[in-house]
Backbone bond lengths (Angstrom), bond angles and torsions (degrees), N, CA, C in turn:
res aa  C-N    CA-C-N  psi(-1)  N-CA   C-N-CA  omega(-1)  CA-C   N-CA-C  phi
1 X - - - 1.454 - - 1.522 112.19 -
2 X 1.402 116.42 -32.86 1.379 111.34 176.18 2.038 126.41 -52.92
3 X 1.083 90.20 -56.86 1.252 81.46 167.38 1.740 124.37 -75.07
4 X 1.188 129.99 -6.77 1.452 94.14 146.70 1.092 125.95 -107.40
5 X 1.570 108.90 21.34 1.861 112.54 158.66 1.620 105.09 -75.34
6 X 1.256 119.38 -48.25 1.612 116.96 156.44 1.557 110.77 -25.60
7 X 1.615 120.77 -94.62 0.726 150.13 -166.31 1.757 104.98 -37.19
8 X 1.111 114.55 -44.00 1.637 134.39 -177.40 1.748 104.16 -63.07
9 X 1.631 92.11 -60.39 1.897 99.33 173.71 1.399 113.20 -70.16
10 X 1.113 142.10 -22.04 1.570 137.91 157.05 1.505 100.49 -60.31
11 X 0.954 127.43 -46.82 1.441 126.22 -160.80 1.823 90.36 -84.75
12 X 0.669 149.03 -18.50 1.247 143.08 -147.15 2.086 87.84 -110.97
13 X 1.188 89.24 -49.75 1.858 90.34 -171.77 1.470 110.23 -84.35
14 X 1.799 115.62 -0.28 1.261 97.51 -173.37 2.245 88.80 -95.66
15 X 1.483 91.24 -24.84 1.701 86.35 -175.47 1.708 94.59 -69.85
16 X 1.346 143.22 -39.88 1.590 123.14 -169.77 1.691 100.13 -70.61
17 X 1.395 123.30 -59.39 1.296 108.23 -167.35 2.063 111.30 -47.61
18 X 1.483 108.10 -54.03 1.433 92.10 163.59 1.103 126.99 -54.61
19 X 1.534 157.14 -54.55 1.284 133.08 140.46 1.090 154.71 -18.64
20 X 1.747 116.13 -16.79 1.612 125.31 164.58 1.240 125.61 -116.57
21 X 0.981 121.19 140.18 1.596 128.12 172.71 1.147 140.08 -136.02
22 X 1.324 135.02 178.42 1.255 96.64 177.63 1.737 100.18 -157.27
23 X 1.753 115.02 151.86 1.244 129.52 -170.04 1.481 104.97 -101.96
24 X 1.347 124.85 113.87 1.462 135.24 138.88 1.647 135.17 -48.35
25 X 1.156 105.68 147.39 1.543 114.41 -159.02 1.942 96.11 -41.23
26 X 1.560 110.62 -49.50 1.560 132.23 -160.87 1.019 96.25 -81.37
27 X 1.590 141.93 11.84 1.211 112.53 -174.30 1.611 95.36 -133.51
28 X 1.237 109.95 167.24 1.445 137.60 168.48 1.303 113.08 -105.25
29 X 1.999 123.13 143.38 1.396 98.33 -167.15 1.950 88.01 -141.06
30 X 1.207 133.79 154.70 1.489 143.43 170.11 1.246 123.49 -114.15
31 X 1.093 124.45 102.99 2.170 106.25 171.04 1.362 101.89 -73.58
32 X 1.053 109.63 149.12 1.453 132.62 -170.57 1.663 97.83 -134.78
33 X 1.648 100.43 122.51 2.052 90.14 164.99 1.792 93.73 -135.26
34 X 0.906 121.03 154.71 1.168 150.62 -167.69 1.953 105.05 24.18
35 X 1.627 113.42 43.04 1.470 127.90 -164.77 0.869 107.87 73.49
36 X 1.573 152.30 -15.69 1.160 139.41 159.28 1.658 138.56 -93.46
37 X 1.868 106.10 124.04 1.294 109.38 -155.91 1.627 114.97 -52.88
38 X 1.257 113.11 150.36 1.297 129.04 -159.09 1.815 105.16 -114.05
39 X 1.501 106.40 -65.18 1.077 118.46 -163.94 1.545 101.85 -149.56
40 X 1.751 125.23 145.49 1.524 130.74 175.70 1.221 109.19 -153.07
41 X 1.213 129.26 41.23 1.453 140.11 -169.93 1.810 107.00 -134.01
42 X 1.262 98.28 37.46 2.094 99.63 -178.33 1.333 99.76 -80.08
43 X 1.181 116.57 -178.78 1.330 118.18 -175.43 1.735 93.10 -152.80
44 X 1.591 99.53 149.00 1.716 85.09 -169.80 1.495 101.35 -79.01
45 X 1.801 93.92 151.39 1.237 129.46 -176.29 1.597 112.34 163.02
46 X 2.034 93.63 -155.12 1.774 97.56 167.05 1.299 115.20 -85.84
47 X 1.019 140.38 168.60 1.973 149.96 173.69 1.190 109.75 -147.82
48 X 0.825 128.80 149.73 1.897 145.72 154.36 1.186 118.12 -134.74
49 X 1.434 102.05 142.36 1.581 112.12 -164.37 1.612 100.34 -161.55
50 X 1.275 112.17 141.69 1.426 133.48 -160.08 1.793 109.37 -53.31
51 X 1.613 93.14 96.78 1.752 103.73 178.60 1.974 105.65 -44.94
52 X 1.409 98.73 127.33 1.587 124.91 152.92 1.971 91.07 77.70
53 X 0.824 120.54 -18.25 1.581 109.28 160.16 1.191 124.69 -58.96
54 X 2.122 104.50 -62.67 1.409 122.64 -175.32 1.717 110.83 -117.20
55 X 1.108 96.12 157.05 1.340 123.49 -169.69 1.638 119.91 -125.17
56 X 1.510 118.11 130.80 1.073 120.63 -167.11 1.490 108.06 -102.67
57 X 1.368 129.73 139.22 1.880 126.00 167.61 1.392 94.53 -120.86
58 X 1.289 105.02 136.18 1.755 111.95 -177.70 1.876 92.64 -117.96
59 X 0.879 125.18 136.59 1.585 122.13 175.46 2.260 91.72 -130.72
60 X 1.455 66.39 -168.93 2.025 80.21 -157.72 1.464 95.88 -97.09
61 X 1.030 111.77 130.91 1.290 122.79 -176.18 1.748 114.05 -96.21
62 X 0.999 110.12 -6.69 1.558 120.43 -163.79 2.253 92.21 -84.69
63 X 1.602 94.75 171.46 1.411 96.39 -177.45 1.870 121.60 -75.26
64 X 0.590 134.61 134.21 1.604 139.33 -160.81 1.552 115.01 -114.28
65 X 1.270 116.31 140.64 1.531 99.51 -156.50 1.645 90.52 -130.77
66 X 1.765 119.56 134.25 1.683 111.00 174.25 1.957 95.23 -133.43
67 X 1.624 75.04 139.39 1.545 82.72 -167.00 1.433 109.30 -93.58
68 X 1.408 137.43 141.21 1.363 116.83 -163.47 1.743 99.84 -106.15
69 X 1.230 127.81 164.01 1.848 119.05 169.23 1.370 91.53 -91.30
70 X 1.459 108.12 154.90 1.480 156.39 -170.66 1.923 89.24 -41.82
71 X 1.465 133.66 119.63 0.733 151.14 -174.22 1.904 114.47 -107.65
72 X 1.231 100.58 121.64 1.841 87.49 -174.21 1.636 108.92 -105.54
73 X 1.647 105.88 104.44 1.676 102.16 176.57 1.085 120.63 -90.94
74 X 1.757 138.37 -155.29 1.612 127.38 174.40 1.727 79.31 -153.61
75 X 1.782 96.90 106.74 1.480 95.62 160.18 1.478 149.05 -55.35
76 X 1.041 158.43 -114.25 1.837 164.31 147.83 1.562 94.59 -67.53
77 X 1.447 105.95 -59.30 1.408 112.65 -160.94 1.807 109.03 -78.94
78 X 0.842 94.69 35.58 1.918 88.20 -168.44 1.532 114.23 53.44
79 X 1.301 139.31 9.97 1.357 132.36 -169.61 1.584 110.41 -80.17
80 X 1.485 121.53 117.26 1.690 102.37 165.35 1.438 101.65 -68.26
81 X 1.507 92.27 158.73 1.335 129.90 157.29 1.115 117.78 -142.33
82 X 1.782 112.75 160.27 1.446 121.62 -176.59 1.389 111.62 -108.92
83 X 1.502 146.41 96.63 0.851 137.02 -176.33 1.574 123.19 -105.44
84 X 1.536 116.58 130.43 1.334 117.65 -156.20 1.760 87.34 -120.09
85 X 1.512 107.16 121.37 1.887 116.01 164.27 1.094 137.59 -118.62
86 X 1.611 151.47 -164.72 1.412 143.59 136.76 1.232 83.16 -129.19
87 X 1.381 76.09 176.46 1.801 107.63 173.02 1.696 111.95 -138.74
88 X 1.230 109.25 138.58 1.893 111.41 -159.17 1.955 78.62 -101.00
89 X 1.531 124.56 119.47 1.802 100.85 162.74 1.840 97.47 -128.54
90 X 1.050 126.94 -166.66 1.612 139.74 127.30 1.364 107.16 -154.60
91 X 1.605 98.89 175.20 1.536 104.62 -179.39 1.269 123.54 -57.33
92 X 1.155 111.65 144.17 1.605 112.25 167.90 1.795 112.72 -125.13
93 X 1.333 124.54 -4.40 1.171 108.88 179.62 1.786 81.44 -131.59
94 X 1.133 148.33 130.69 1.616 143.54 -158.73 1.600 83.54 -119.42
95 X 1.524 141.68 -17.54 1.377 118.76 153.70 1.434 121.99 -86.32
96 X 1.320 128.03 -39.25 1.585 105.45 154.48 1.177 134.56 -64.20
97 X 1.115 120.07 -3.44 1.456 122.26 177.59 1.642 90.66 -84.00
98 X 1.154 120.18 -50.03 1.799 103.44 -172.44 1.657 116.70 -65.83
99 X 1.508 109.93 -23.94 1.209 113.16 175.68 1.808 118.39 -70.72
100 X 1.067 104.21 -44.40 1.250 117.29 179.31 1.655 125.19 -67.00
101 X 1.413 106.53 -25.41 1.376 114.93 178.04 1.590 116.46 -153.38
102 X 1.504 116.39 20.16 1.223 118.78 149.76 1.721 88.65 89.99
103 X 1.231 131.30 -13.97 1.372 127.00 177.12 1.918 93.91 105.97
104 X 1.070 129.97 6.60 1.417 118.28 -177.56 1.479 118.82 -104.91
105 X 1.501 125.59 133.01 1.547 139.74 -119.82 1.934 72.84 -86.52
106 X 1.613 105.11 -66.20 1.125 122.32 170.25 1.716 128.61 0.41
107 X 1.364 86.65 -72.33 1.686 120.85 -171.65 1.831 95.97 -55.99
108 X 1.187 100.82 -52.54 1.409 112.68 -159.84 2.042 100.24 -77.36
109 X 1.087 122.45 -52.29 1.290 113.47 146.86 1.029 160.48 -19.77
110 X 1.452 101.22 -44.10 1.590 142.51 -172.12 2.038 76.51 -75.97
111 X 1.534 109.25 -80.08 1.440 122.04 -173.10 1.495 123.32 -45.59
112 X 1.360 100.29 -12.89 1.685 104.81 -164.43 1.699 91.76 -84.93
113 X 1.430 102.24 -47.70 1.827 112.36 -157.28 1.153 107.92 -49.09
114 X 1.907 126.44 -39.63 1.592 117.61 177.33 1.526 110.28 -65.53
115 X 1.485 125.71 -38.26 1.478 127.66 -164.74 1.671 86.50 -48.68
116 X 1.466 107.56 -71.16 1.392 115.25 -153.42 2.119 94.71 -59.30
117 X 0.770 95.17 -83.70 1.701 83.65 168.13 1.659 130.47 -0.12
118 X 1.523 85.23 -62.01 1.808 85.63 179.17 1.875 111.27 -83.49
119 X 1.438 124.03 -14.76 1.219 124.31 177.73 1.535 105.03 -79.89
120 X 1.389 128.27 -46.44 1.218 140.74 159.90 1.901 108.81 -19.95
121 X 1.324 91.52 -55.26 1.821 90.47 -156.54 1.248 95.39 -97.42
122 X 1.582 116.13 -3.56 1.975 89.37 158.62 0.924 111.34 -102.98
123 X 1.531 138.61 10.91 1.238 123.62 171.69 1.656 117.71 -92.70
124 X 1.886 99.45 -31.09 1.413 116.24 157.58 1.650 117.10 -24.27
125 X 1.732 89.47 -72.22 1.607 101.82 -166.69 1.569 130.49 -81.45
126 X 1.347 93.98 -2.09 1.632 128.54 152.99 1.476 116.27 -50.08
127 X 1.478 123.65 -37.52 1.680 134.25 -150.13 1.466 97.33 -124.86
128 X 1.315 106.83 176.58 1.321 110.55 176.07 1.668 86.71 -118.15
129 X 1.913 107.24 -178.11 1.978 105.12 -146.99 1.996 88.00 -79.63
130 X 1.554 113.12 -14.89 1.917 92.25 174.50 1.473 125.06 -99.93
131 X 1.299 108.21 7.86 1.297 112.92 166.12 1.565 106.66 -84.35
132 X 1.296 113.31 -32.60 1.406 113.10 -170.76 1.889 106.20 -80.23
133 X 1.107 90.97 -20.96 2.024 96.65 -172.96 1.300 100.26 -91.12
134 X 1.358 124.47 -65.98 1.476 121.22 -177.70 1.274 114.72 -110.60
135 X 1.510 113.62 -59.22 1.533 113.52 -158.25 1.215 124.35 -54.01
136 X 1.197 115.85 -43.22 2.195 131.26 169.35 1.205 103.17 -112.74
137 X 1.004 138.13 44.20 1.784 137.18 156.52 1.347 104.91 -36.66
138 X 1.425 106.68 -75.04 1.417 128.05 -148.29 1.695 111.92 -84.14
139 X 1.435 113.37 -16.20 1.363 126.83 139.31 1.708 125.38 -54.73
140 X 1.563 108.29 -67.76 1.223 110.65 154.82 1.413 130.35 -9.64
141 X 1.239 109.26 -71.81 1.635 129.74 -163.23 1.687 83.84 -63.08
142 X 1.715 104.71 -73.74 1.944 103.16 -153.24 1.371 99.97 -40.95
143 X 1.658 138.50 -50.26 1.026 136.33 -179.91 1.298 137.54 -31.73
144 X 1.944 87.54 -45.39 1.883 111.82 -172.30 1.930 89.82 -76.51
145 X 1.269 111.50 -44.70 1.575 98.44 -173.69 1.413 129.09 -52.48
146 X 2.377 91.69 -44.83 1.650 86.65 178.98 1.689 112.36 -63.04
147 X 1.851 114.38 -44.47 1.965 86.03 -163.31 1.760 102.84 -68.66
148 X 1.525 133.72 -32.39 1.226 116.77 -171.46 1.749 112.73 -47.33
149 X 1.578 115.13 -48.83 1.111 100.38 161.67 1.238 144.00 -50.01
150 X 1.051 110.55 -48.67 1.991 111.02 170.05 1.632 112.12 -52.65
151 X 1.027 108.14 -6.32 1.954 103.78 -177.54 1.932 99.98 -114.63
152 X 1.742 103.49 -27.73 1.472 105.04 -166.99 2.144 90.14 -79.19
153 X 1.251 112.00 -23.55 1.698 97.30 176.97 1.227 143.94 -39.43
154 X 1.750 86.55 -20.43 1.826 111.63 -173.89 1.415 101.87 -68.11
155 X 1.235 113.19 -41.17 1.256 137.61 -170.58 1.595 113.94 -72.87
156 X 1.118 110.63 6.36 1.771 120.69 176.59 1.983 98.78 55.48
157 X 1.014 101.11 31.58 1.714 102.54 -171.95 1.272 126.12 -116.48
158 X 1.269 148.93 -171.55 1.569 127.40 176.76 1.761 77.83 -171.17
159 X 1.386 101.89 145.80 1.348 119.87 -158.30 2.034 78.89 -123.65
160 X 1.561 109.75 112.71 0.984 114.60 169.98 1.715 120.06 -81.92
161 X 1.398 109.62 -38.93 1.525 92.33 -179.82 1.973 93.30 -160.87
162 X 1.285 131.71 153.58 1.078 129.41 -162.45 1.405 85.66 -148.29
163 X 1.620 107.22 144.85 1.609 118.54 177.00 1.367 100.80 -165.72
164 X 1.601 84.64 145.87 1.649 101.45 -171.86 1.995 92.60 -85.57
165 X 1.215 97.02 159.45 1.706 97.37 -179.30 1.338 92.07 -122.29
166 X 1.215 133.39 -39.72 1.560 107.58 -176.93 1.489 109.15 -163.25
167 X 1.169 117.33 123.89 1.589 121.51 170.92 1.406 138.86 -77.75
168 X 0.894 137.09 105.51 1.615 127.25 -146.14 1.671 93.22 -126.87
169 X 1.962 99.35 157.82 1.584 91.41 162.25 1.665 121.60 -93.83
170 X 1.222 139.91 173.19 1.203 102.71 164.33 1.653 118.45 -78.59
171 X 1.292 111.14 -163.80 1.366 109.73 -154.11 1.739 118.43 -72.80
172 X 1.702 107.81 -30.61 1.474 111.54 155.60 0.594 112.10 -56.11
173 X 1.395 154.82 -65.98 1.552 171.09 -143.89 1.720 96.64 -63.31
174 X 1.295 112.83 -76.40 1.159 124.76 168.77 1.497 143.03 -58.49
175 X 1.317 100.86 -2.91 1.733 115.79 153.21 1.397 98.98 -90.26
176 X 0.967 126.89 -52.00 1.770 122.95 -179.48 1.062 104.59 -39.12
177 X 1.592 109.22 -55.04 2.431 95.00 -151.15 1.449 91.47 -91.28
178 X 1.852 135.98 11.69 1.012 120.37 -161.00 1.801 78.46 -102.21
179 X 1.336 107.44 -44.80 1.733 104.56 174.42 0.850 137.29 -54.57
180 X 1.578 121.18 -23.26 1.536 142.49 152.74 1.581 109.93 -74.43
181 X 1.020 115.27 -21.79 1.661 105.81 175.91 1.624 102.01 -83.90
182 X 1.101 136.52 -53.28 1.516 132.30 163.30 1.377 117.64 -34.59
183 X 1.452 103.02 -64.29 1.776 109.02 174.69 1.560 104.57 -42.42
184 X 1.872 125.90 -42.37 1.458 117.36 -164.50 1.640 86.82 -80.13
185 X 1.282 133.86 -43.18 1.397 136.02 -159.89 1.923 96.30 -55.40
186 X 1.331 120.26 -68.32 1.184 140.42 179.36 1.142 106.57 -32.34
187 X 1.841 114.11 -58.18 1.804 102.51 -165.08 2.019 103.63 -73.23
188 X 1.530 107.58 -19.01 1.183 109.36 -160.25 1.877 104.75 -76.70
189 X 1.348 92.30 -32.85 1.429 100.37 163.56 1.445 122.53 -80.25
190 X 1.527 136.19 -44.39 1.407 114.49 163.80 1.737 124.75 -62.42
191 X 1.663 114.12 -6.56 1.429 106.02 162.06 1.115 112.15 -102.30
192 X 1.018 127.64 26.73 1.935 125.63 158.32 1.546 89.86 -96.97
193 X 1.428 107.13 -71.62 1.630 96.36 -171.55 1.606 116.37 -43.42
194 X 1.456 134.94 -14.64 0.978 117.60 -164.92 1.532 102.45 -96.49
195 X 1.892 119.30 -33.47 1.344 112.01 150.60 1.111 137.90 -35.03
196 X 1.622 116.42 -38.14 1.494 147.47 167.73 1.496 108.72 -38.56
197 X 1.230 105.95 -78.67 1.561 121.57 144.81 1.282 132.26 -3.46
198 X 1.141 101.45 -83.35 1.460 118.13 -173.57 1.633 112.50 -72.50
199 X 1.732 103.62 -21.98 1.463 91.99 -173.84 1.489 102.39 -110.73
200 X 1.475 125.60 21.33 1.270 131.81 147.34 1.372 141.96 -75.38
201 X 1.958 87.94 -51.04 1.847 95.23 153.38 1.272 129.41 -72.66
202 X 1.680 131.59 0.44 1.217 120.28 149.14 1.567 127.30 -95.36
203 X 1.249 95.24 18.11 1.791 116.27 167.12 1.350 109.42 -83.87
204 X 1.382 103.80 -51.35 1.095 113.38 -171.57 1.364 115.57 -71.34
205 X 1.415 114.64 -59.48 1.735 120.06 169.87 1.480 119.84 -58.85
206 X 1.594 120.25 3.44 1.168 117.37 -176.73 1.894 78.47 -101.07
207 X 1.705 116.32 -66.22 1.659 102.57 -173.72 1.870 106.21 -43.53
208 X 1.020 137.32 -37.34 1.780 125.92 173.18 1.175 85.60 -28.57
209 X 1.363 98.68 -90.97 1.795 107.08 -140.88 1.096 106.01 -64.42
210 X 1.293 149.51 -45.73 1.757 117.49 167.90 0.875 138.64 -53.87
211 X 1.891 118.09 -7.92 1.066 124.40 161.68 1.308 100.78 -68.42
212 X 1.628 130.82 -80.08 1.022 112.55 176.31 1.567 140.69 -26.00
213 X 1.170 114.03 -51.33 1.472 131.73 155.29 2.069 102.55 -29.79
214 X 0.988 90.80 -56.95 1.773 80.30 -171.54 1.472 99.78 -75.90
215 X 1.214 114.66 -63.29 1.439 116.85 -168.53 1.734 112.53 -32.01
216 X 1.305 108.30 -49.52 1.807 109.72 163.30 1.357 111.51 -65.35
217 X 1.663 136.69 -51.97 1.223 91.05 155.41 1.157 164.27 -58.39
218 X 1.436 105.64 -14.15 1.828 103.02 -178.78 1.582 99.08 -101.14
219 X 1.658 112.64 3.39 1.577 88.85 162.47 1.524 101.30 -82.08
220 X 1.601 122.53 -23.11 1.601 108.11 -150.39 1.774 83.67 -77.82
221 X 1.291 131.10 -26.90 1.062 114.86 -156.04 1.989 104.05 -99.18
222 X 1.000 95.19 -25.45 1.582 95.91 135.77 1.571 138.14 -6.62
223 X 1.083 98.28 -99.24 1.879 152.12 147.64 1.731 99.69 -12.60
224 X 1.341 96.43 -57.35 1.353 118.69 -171.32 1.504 134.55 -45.26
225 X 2.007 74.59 -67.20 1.779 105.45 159.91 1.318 118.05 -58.09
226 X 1.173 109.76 -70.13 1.756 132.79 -179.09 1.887 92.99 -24.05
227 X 1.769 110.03 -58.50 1.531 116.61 -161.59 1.623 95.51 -65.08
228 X 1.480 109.03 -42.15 1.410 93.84 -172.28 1.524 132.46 -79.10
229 X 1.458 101.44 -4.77 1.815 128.12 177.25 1.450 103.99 -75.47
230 X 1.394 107.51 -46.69 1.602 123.02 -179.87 1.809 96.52 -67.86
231 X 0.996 120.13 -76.24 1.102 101.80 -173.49 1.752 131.27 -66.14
232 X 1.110 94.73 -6.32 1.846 101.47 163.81 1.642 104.65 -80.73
233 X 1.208 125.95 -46.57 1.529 123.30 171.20 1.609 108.41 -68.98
234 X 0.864 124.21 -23.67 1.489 133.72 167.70 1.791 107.51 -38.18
235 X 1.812 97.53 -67.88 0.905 89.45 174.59 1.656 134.90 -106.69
236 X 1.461 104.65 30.92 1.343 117.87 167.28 1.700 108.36 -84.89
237 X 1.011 101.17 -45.23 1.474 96.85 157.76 1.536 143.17 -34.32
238 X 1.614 99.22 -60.60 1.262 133.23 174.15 1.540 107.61 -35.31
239 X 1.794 91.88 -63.98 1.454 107.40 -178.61 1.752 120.29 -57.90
240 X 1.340 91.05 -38.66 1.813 88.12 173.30 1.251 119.57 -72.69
241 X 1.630 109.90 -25.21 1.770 109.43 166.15 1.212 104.28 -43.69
242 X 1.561 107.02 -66.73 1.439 119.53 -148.43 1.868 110.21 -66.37
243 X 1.138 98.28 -9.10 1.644 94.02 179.26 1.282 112.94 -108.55
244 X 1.576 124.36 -31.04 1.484 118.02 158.74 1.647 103.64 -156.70
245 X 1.246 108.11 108.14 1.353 143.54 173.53 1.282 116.17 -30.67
246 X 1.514 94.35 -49.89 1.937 112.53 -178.52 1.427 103.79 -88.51
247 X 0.716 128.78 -71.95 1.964 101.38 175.15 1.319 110.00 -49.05
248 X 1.343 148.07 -44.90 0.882 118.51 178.23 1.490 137.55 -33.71
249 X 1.631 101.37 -50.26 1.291 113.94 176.99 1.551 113.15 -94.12
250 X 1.386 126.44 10.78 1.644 117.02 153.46 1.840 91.30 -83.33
251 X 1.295 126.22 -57.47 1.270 118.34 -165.28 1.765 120.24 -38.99
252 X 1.666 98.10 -33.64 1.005 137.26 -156.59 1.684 84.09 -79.37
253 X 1.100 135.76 -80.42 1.337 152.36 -165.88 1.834 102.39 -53.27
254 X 1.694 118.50 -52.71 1.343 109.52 148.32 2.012 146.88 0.73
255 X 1.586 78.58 -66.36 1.302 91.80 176.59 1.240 126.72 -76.42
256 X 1.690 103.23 -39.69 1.206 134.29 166.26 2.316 109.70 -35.54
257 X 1.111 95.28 -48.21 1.673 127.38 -173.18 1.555 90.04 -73.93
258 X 1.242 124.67 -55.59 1.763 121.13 -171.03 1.305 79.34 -63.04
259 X 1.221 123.02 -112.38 1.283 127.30 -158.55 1.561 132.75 5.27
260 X 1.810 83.47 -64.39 1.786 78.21 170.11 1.603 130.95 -74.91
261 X 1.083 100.18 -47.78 1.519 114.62 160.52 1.530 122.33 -51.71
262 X 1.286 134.33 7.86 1.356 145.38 -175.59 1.881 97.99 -73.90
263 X 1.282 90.19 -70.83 1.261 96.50 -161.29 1.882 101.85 -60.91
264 X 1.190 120.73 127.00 1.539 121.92 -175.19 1.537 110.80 -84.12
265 X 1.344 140.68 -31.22 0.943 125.88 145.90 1.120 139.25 -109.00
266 X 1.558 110.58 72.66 1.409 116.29 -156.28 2.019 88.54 -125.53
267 X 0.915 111.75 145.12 1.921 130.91 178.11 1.411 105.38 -94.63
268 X 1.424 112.07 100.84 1.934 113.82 173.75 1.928 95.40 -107.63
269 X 1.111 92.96 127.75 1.841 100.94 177.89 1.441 109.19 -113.73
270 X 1.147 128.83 103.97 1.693 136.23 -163.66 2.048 98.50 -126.48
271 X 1.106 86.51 149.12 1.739 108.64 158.02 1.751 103.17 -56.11
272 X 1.183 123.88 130.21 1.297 112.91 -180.00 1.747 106.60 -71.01
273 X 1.087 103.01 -45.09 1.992 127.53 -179.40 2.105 94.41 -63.99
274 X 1.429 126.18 14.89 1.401 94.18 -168.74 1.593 83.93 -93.33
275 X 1.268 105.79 -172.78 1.496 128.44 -179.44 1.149 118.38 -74.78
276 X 1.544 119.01 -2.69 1.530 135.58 -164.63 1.754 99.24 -87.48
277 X 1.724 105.37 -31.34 1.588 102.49 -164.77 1.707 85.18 -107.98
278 X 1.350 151.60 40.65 0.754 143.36 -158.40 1.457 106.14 -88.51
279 X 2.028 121.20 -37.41 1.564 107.58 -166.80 1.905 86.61 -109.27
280 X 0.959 122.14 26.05 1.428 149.05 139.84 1.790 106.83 -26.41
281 X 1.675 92.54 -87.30 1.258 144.02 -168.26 1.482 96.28 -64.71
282 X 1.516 113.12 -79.04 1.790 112.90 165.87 1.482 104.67 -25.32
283 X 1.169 107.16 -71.18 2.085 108.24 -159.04 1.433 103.90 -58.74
284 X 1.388 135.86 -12.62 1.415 141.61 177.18 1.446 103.55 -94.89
285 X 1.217 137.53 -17.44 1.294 140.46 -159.85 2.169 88.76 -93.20
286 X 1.371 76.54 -37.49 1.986 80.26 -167.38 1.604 117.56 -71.79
């Protein structure tokens, strides 16, 4: 009896483990009996369901993200652009989603990328190229989410949030406004330098003339001193005339003697008898 009490409990645990299963918080789960859906309403936990008849598909319930390649639209204005997006979705109906694409993440991806594609380029060509970059972005998008959704429903799916990642021109396009952005860079820079310019040489012609400006004053004040030194020795003089006449004019005759006699090889040719050698003559007399 033992061995087919063995044999009985193998058989017994291989029919419960095929009969139970079990659903996680992240997951989504389907009975399936002979490929056709049965039931999609589990809730996580354990389940059992009729071994080798039915069949269970559990898919991911969490948000799922498909990235699309760089798309080229023509806005209001005829302008291409290159627009590069994703799209954030997961299931929302886990039996149309198996009907619609067999349960494969792929399949359903593959189908999503034209929806969003074709909602994309009428909303594109709807705008002109700064409503679409900055000014209605965020209009844009809610728009692109609601129609992609109304077409992604078929799809048992719900498109949680869609965003463009980056707008580009194509590559003609974008040598152009990059050559026009230099050309604006260029003129913006030769009219600074020319302010540069202009507000250097009136730096400069303003330092002239205060130089000049000073330089006449400290000659006039110069001028000034010098007149008033001269005329203070003017009358220091005066006074030594006036108190003795004759030194004055030996003192007087003195200088007269430096002067000429300064220069050491210099030739003075005089009358010996003039008045020039006069305390000459005195100092030889003594």
């Amino acid at each position: 009896m033992k061995p087919f009490a063995i044999l009985f409990a193998g058989a017994l645990a291989l029919l419960l483990s095929s009969s139970a299963f079990i659903v996680n918080e992240n997951e989504l789960a389907i009975l399936l009996q002979f490929g056709a859906v049965q039931r999609t309403d589990y809730k996580p936990g354990l389940h059992f369901k009729v071994p080798f008849f039915q069949s269970v598909r559990k898919f991911d319930k969490r948000i799922l993200t498909v990235r699309g390649e760089p798309e080229r639209y023509l806005t209001s204005e005829n302008k291409d652009v290159l627009v590069d997006f994703f799209v954030k979705w997961r299931i929302a109906d886990v039996g149309r989603f198996y009907t619609a694409t067999t349960g494969d993440e792929s399949v359903a991806e593959q189908r999503l990328a034209p929806i969003v594609r074709q909602a994309l380029g009428k909303e594109v060509s709807g705008r002109k190229l700064n409503e679409v970059v900055s000014g209605e972005r965020s209009n844009v998008m809610e728009q692109l989410r609601e129609v992609a959704n109304a077409a992604a429903k078929e799809l048992g799916i719900v498109l949680v949030d869609v965003r463009v990642k980056r707008i580009d021109f194509p590559d003609q396009i974008s040598e152009k406004v990059f050559d026009r952005m230099r050309a604006e860079r260029k003129n913006v820079a030769n009219e600074l330098r020319s302010h540069g310019t202009e507000a250097s040489e009136k730096i400069r012609s303003e330092a002239d003339r205060q130089r000049q400006v000073l330089l006449a004053e400290a000659n006039r004040d110069g001028q000034q001193i010098r007149g008033l030194g001269d005329a203070e020795a003017a009358k220091i003089y005066a006074r030594a005339y006036e108190t003795d006449p004759e030194f004055y004019a030996f003192y007087r005759s003195l200088e007269a003697y430096r002067r000429a006699f300064e220069a050491k090889d210099g030739v003075l040719v005089l009358d010996p008898n003039s008045d020039f050698f006069k305390y000459f003559e005195n100092g030889a007399k003594r």
